[in-house]
KEMARPA-230083 format. One line per field, with one value per residue (C-alpha): residue number from 1; residue in three letters; x negated, y, z negated. Coordinates in nm, 2 decimals. Layout:
pos: NUM ...
code: ALA ...
xx: X ...
yy: Y ...
zz: Z ...
//
This chain:
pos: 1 2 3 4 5 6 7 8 9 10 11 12 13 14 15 16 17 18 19 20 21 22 23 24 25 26 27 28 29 30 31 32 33 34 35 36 37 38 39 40 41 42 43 44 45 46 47 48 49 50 51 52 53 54 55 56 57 58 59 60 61 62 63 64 65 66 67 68 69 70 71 72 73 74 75 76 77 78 79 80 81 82 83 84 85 86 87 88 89 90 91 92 93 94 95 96 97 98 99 100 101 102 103 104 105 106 107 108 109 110 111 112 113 114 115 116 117 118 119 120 121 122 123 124 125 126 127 128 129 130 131 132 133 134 135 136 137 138 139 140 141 142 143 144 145 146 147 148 149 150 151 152 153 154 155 156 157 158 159 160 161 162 163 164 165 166 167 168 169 170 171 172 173 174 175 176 177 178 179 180 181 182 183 184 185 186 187 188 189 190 191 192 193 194 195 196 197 198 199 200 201 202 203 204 205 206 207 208 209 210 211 212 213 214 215 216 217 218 219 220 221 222 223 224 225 226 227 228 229 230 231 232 233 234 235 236 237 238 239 240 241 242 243 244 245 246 247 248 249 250 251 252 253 254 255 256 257 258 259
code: UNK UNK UNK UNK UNK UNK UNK UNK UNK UNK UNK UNK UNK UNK UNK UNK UNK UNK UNK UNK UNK UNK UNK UNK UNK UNK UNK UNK UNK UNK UNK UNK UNK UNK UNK UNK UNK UNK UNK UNK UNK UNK UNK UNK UNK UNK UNK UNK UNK UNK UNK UNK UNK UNK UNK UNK UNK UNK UNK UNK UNK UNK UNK UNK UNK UNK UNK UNK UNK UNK UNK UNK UNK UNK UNK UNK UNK UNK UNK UNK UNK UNK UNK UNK UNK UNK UNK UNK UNK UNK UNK UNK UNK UNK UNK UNK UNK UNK UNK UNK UNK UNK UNK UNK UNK UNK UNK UNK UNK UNK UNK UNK UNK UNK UNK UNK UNK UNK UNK UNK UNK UNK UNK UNK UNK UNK UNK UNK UNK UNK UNK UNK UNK UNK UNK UNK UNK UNK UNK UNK UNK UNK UNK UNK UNK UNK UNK UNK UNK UNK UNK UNK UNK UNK UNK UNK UNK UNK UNK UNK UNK UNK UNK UNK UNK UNK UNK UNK UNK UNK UNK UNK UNK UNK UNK UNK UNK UNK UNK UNK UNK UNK UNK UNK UNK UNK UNK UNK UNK UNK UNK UNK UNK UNK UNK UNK UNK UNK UNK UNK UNK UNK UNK UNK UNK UNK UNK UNK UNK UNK UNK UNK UNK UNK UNK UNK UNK UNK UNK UNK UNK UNK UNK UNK UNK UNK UNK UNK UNK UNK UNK UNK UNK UNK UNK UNK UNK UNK UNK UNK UNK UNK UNK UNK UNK UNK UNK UNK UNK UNK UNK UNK UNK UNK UNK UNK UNK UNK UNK
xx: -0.60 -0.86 -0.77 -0.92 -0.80 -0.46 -0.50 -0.59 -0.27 -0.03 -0.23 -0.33 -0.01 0.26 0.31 0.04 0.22 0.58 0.49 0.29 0.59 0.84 0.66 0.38 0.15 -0.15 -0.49 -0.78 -1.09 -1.16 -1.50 -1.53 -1.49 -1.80 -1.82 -1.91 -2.07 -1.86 -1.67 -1.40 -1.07 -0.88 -0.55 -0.28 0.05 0.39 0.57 0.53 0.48 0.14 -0.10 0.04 -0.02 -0.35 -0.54 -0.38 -0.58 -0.91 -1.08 -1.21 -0.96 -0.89 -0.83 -0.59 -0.48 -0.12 0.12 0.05 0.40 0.34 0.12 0.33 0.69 0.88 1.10 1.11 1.07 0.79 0.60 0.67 0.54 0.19 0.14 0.17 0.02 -0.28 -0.32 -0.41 -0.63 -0.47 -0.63 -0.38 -0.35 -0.12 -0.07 0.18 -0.11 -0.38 -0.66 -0.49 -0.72 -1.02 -0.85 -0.87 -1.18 -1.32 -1.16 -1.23 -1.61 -1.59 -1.44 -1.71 -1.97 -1.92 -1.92 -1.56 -1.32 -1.15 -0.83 -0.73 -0.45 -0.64 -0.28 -0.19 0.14 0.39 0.46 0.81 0.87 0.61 0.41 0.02 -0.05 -0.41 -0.60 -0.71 -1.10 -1.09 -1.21 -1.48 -1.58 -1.57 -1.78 -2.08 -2.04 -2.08 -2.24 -2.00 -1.94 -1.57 -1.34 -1.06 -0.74 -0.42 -0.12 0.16 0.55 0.56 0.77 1.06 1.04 1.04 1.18 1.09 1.39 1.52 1.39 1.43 1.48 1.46 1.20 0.95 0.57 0.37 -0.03 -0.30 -0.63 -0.93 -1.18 -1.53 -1.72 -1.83 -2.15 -2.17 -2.55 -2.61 -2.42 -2.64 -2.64 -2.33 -2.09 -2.00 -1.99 -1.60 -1.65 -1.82 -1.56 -1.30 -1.55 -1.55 -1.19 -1.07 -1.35 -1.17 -0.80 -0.93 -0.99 -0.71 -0.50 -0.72 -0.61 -0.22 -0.12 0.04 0.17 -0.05 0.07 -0.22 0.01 -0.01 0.21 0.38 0.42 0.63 0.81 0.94 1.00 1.22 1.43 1.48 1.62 1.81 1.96 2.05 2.16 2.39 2.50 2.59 2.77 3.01 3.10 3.18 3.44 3.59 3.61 3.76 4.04 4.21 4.51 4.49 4.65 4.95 4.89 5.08 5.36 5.38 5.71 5.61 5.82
yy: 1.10 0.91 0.78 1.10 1.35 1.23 1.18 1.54 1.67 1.47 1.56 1.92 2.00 1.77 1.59 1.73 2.07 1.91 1.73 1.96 2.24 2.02 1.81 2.05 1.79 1.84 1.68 1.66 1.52 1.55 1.63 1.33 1.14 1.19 1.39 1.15 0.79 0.50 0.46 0.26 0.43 0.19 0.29 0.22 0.12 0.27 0.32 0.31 0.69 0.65 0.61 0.93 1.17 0.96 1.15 1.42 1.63 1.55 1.63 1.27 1.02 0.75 0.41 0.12 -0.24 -0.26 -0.51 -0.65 -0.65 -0.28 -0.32 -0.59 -0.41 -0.36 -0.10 0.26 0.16 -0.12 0.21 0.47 0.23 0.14 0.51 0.60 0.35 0.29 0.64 0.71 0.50 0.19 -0.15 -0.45 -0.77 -1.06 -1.13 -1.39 -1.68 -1.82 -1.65 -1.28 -1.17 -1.28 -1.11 -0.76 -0.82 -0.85 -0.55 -0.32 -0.45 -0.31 0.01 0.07 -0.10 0.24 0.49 0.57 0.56 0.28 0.25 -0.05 -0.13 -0.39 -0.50 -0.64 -0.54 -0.23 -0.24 -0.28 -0.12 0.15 -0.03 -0.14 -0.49 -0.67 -0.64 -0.89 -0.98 -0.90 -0.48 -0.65 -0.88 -0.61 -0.34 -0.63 -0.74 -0.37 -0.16 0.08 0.32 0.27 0.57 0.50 0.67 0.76 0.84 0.95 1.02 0.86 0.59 0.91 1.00 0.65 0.41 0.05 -0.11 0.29 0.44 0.79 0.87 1.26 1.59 1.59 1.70 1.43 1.41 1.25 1.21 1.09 0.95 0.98 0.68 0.36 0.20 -0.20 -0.24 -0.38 -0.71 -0.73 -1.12 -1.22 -1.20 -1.54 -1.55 -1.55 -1.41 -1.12 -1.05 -1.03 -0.77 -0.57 -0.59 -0.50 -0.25 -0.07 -0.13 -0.03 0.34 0.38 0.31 0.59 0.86 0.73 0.67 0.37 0.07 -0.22 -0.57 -0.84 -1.05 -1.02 -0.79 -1.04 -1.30 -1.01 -0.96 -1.32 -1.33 -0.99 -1.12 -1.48 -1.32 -1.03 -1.34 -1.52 -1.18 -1.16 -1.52 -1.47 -1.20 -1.33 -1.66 -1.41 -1.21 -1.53 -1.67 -1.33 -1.35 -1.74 -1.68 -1.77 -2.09 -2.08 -2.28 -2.46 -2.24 -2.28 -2.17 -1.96 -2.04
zz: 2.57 2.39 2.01 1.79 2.04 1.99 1.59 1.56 1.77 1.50 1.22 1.26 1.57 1.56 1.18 1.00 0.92 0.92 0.69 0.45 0.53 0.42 0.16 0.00 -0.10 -0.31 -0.29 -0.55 -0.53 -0.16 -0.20 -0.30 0.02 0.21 0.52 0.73 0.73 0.64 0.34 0.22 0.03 -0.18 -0.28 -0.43 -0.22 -0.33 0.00 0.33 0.37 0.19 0.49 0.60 0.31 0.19 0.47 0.55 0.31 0.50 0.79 0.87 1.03 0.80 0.97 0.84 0.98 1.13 1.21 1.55 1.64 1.62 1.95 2.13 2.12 2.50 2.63 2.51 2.12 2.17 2.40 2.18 1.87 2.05 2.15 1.80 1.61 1.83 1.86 1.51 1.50 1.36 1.39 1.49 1.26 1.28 0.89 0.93 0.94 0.74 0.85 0.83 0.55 0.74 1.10 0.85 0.71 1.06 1.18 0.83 0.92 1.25 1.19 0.89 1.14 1.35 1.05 1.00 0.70 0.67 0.44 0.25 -0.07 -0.32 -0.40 -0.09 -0.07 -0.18 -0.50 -0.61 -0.91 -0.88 -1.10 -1.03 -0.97 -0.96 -0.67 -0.42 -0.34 -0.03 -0.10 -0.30 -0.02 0.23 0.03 -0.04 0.28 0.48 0.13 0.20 -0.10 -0.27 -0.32 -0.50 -0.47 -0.62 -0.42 -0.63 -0.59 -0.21 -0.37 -0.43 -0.10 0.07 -0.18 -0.15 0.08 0.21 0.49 0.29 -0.07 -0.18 -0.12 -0.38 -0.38 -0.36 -0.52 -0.35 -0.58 -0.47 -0.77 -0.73 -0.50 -0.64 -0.57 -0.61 -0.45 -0.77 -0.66 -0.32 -0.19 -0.44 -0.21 -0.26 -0.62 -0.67 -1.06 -0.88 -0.66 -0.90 -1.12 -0.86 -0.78 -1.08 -1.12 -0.86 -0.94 -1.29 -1.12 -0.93 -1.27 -1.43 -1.14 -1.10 -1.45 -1.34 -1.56 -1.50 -1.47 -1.45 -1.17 -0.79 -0.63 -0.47 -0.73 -0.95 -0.70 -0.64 -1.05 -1.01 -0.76 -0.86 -1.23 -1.03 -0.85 -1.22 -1.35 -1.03 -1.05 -1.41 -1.39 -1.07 -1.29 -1.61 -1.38 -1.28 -1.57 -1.71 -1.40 -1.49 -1.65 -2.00 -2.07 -2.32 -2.62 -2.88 -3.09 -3.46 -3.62 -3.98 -4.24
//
């Protein structure tokens, strides 16, 4: 069964309705991804349910980069993961070295190169806190490097139903916006000017803040996430010596008589 055969049994047979029964998520804006030609939707990343709803309300496929160990499994699980994941079009990428973020910018050029849609999160990461974190370069690089039009996008309430660290949260309806493209011809040949890739970049995240409503923080993604944790751990630590401290027995201290 060849890749977009089998991407339009789960979306339109198999998932596709399950999920829209269940879920009864909304899209806006679709019109303004274009029917067909490349394109590249930036979005932002709540949870990993995201990549599912993002382009469910669209006829094109919509292609993403996946962990690799997602096409290297064994045994029934390891099979069942590279039927799946390399059937919907999913592009594998080992983002445990040093040249990941070139490894996806090759692959993102490639999928564009043949005139699909490819999906990509500026932040790099899931958020943690349902916040919106600043964006990496590497959307910018990518859309001066291919001239591929930008669509930014807002996914919103995926975090409810797949919390960050939970596997399932609760039933809600979740929106999917779609903002109308962006065109950055106008930095042709600067693709190496760094202070034009972080323009662009936050050109973009800019719009996607516009059409979630999100709190911005001007940190990475990941970096906030390291700060939350190290003053959860403080918090935590704290706390344990307090209720320690709280459980000594007093010592009994000198009696005065009261004339």
């Amino acid at each position: 069964m060849s890749t977009k055969l089998f991407y339009s049994f789960l979306k339109w047979v198999a998932i596709g309705p399950l999920l829209r029964t269940i879920f009864r998520p909304s899209w806006e804006g679709v019109e303004n991804v274009p029917r067909k030609g490349q394109a590249i939707l930036a979005s932002n990343h709540l949870s990993y349910a995201d990549w599912l709803f993002m382009p469910l309300g669209m006829k094109r496929m919509v292609r993403f980069v996946a962990k690799a160990e997602y096409f290297t499994g064994t045994g029934l699980k390891g099979a069942l993961q590279r039927t799946f994941f390399s059937g919907t079009g999913n592009v594998p990428i080992d983002r445990t070295g040093a040249t990941a973020a070139e490894g996806a910018l090759i692959a993102a050029k490639r999928v564009l190169g043949e005139g699909e849609l490819f999906g990509i999160y500026p932040e790099g990461t899931r958020s943690h806190d349902g916040k919106l974190y600043r964006g990496r370069t590497g959307v910018a690089r990518l859309a001066l490097d291919t001239g591929a039009p930008v669509i930014p996008v807002a996914v919103i309430g995926t975090d409810l139903i797949a919390p960050p660290g939970k596997k399932f949260g609760k039933i809600v309806q979740p929106r999917i916006v779609y903002g109308k493209p962006l065109d950055f011809s106008r930095y042709d040949g600067m693709a190496n000017d760094r202070y034009i890739l972080r323009a662009i970049t936050d050109e973009i995240v800019y719009e996607i803040l516009k059409l979630s409503g999100q709190e911005y923080v001007d940190m990475y993604a990941t970096e906030a996430k390291k700060l939350d944790d190290a003053a959860k751990a403080s918090k935590k630590k704290s706390s344990a010596k307090a209720a320690k401290k709280k459980s000594r027995p007093s010592k009994p201290g000198p009696t005065e008589d009261v004339a």
